[in-house]
N, C-alpha and C positions, 0 to 999 in steps of 0.2 A: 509681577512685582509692580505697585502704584509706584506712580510719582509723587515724591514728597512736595505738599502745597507749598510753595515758596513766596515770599513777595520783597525783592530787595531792593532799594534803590542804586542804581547805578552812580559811580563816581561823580559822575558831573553832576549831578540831582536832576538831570533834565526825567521826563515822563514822556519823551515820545519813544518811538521805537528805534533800534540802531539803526543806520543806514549803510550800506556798503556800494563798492564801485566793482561790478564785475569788468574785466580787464583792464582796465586803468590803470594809472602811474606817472610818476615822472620820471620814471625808467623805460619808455615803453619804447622801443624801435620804431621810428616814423617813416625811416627814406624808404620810397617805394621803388628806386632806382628812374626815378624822372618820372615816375607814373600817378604824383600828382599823392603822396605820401599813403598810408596805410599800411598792410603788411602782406607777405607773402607766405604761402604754407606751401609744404610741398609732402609728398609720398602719398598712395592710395588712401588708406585708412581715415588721414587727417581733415585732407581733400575732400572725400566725399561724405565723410561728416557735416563739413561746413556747407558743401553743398545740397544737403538732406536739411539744414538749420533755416528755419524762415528768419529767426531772428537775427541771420548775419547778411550785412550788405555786401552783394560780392561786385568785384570790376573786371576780373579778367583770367579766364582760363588757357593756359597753354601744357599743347601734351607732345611729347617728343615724335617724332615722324619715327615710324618704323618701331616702337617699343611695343609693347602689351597694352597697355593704355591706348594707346592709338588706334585700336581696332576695338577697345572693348563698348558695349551697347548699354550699360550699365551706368558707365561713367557717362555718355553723349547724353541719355536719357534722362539724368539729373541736372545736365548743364541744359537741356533744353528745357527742363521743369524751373528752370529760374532765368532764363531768356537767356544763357550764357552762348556763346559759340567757342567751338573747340579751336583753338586757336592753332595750328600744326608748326611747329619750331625744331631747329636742330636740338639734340642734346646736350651740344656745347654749349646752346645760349643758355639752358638752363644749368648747366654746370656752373659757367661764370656768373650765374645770378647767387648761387649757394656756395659753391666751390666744389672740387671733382672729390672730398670725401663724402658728401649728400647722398646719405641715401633715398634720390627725389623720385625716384621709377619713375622717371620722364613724364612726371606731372607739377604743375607750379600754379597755385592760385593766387591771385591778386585779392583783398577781400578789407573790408575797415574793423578796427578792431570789434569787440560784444558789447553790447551798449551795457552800461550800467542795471545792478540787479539792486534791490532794497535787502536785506536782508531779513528783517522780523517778517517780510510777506515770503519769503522764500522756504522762511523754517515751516512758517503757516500754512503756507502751501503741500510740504514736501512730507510734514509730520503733523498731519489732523487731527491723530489715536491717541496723541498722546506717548507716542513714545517714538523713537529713532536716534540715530550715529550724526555727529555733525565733525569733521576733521577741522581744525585750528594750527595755522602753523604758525609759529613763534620764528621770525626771520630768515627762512630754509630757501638759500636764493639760488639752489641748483636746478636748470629746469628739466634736467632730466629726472633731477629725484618728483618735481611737483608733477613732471605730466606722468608719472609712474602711481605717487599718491594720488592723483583723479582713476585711473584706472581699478585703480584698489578698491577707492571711493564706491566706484561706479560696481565693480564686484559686489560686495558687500552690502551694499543698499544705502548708504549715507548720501544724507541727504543734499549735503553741501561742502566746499571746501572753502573754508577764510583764512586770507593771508591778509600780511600787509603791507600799505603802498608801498611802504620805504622798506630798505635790503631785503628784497622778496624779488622771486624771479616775474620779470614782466609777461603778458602773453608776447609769444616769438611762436617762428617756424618749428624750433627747437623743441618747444615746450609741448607744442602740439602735436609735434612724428610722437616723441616719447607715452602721449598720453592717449594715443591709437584711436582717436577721435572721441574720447569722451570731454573733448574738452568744450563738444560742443552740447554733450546731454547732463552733466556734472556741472550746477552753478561752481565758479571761481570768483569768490567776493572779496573782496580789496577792503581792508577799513583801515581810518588812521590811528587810533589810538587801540593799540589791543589788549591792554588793563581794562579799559574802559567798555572796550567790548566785549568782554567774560562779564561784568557785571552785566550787561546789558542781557546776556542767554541768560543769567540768574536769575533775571527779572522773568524771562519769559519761559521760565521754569527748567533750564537746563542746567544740568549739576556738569561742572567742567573739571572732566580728570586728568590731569597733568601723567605723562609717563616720562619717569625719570629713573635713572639706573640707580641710585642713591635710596631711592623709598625701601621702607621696609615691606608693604600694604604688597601682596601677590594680585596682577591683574583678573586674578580668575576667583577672587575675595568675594565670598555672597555679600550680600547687603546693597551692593550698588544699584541708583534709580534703573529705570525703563529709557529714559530720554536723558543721552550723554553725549559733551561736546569731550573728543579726543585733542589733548593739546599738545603737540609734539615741538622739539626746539631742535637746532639746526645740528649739525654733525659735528662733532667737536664740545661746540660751548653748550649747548644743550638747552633748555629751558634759560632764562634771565631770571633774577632773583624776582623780582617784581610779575613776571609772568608768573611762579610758581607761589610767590606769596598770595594770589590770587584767586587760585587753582582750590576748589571745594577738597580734593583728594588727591595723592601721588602716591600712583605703582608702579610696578616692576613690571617684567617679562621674565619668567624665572627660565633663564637661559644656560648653557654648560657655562662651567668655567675656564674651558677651555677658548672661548672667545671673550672681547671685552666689553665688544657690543655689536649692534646691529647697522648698518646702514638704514637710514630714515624713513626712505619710505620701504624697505620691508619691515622694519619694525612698526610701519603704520599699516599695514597689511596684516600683519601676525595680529595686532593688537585689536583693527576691525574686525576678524573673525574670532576673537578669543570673548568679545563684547557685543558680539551682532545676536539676532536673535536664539541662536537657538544654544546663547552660550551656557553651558556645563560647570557652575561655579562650583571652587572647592567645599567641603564639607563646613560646614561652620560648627566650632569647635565652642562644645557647653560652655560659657563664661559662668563667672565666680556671682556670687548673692549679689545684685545692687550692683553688678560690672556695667560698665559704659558700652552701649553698643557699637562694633565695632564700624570702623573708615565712617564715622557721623553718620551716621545710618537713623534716618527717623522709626522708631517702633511703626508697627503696623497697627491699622482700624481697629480701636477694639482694644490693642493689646493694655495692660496694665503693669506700671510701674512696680517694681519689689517692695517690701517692706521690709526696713530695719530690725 
């Protein structure tokens, strides 16, 4: 399935390409607990993600005396691939660095947040062929549901995930156990205006389909492009009128009615594998003489209009 040629201006009329801030914010947790501000990650997974990341500056590794960590070769091996030393500490200290519910496996990294990413080079980079998944969250400021949606992300093949600065969850410790270290291989891009940034993938030929419990449109509807930004809205309020007035198209999950919906990010889950490649759309049902093709669907190469 091509991608329909698109050329739209974006809201602002500007003509460069959008720009995004991976981990930024003015939410973002600074205190490093005296250590000269940044942030700290903690649990195996998250850790040694960030320490497999050339892109992350790190300051300081401590692993609990006497845990699993403590002995592993794996972890030493990584921290000595970025000049790190194991730093040996009681448990307690890092309990009272998180709190005793942490699940930190008696590892705790000191590290600065991910520098800033561009976004049009990100999409450019991540989706060359012309076609790929981009996640869009519409204000979803739980961090366990966002580092759950980078996992998903990271499943499925999408190439990126954009939120935004404001009520969006910031990078944290939190954000990072939940998202099992892809928070270091799954761009997380920050923009401010997110109207403004749907027209901007319009421009750069991404059809943005809004999923909302409200649409009639079934997510598994033939007709949709090859290159698709998912835009999902927070739990509760869901989509904002303005994000969805925006949105090229809005489906469903045809789900039981036995529930009333889905928590967010498995509905972003369900929704990137029902749209990832090798999705199985429903049958498209013969339309009437001179019918409108369905969810705005550009005809195909070639094809020709009915006649009256």
């Amino acid at each position: 399935m091509s991608n329909p040629d698109r050329h739209r201006p974006s809201r602002s009329g500007s003509s460069t390409g959008p720009r995004g801030r991976q981990g930024s914010g003015p939410n973002r947790p600074r205190g490093g607990g005296g250590d000269g501000g940044g942030l700290w990650f903690y649990g195996r997974h998250a850790v040694e993600a960030a320490l497999a990341n050339p892109a992350r500056s790190l300051h300081r590794l401590m692993v609990a005396e006497r845990s699993e960590a403590a002995g592993d070769p794996k972890l030493a091996a990584l921290a000595r691939g970025r000049g790190l030393d194991v730093e040996a500490v009681s448990r307690a200290d890092i309990d009272r660095r998180f709190g005793e519910d942490a699940v930190h496996q008696g590892i705790a990294l000191h590290l600065a947040p991910l520098p800033e990413r561009d976004l049009d080079a990100t999409l450019t980079a991540g989706a060359p062929s012309g076609t790929g998944l981009v996640v869009v969250l519409d204000q979803v400021t739980d961090p366990h549901n966002v580092g759950a949606i980078l996992r998903a992300a990271a499943a499925f093949g999408a190439v990126a995930v954009v939120t935004t600065e404001r009520r969006a969850a910031p990078e944290s410790a939190v954000l990072a156990k939940a998202a099992s270290g892809t928070l270091e291989t799954v761009p997380l891009i920050r923009i401010g205006n997110l109207a403004r940034a749907l027209d901007d993938l319009k421009r750069l030929g991404w059809w943005c389909v809004g999923l909302d419990g409200h649409a009639t449109a079934d997510i598994r509807a033939p007709g949709l492009p090859d290159r698709l930004a998912l835009v999902m809205g927070a739990e509760g309020p869901g989509l904002r009128r303005l994000t969805r007035e925006t949105c090229d198209l809005l489906v469903r999950l045809p789900i039981s009615d036995q529930v009333e919906s889905l928590n967010v990010a498995t509905a972003t889950a369900v929704a990137l594998y029902a749209l990832g490649p090798g999705r199985t759309p429903l049958p498209a049902p013969t339309p009437p003489l001179g019918a409108t093709p369905p969810l705005g669907a550009t005809p195909s190469a070639g094809a020709k209009p009915s006649s009256a």
